[in-house]
N, C-alpha and C positions, 0 to 999 in steps of 0.2 A: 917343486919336483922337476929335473930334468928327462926332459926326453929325447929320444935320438931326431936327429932331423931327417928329412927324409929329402931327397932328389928329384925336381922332375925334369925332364926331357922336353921343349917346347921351337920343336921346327918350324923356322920365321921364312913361308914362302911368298916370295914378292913377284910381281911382276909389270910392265910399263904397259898400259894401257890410253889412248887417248891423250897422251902426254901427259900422266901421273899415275905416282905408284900406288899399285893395288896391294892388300895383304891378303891372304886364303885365311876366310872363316868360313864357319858355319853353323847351322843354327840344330840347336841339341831340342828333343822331342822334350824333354823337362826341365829344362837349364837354362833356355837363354843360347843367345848367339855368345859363341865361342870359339878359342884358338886350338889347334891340335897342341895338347899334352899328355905327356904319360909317367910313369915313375921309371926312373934310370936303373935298371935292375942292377944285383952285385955281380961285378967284375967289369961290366959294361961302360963303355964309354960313354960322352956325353954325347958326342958326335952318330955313333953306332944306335944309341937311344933314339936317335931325333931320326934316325930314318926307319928304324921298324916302326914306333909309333907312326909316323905316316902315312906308311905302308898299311897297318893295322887299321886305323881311325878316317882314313882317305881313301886307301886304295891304288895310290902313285905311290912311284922309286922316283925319288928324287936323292942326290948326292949332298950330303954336308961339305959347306965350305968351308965356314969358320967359326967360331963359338963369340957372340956377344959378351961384354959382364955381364956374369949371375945377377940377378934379382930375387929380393926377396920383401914381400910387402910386408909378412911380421913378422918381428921373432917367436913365435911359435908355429909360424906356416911353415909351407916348403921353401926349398931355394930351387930357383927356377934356372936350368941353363937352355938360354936363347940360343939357340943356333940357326943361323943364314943358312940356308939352303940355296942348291942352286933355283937360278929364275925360274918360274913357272909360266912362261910369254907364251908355251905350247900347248897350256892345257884349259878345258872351254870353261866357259864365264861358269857357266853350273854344272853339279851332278849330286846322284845320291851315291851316297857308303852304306852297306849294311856293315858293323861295328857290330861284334858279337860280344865287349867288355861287358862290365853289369847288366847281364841278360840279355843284352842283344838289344842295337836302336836303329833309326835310320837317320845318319846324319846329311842336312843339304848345304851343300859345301857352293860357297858364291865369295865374291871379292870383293872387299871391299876400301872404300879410298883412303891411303894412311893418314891423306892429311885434316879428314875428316872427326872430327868426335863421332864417339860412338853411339848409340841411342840408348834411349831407357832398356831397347831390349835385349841388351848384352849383360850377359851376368856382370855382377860388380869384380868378380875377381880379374876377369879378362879383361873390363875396360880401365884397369889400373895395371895392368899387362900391356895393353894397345899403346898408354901413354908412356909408357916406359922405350916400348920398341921403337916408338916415332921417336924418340926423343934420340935414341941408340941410332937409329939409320941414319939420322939426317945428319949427324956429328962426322 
């Protein structure tokens, strides 16, 4: 049985820290540490996606620069469009988000190193999302 696929939105903020690049996670109250994503609503770009969701799940305006290749880990999952945002070198090592999506969470948003594997405490979605993006940046 086919189904529709659905879109997310996944705003990739970097920035150069101690002479290596940082990515912006965070760690979700039920999840696991994870990346900002969200679904690309209809009509919505993929670019215009990746900064509400941030805005939403973060709390920062940060500008889309440019859209990475889509990824998608299965065909029956989402396809995911990466999008580079601008740097994030001005904003501090930590903070909390209240995130009112599924009921409202507190997400704690900290940086972490791209060229780093991720730890057991990252959900599995996102650390096959992390190896993707590291893999996208450094090209």
């Amino acid at each position: 049985m086919f189904t529709e696929l659905s879109y997310k939105a996944c705003p990739v903020v970097l920035r150069y820290r101690d002479n290596r690049l940082e990515i912006l996670t965070f760690r979700h109250p039920l999840a696991g540490i994870q990346l900002v994503k969200g679904t690309i609503e209809p009509g919505e770009s993929s670019l215009d996606a990746s900064q509400r969701e941030l805005l939403e799940e973060a709390g920062i305006i940060l500008k889309a620069e440019y859209l990475l290749p889509e990824w998608q880990r299965r065909p029956d999952e989402p396809i995911w469009s990466l999008c580079l945002m601008e740097p994030g070198d001005h904003l501090p090592d930590h903070w909390e988000h209240y995130c009112e999506d599924d009921g409202g969470h507190l997400f704690r948003f900290f940086w972490h190193p791209l060229s780093l594997p991720p730890s057991s405490e990252w959900h599995p979605v996102f650390s096959d999302a992390l190896a993707v993006i590291r893999n996208r940046v450094s090209h």
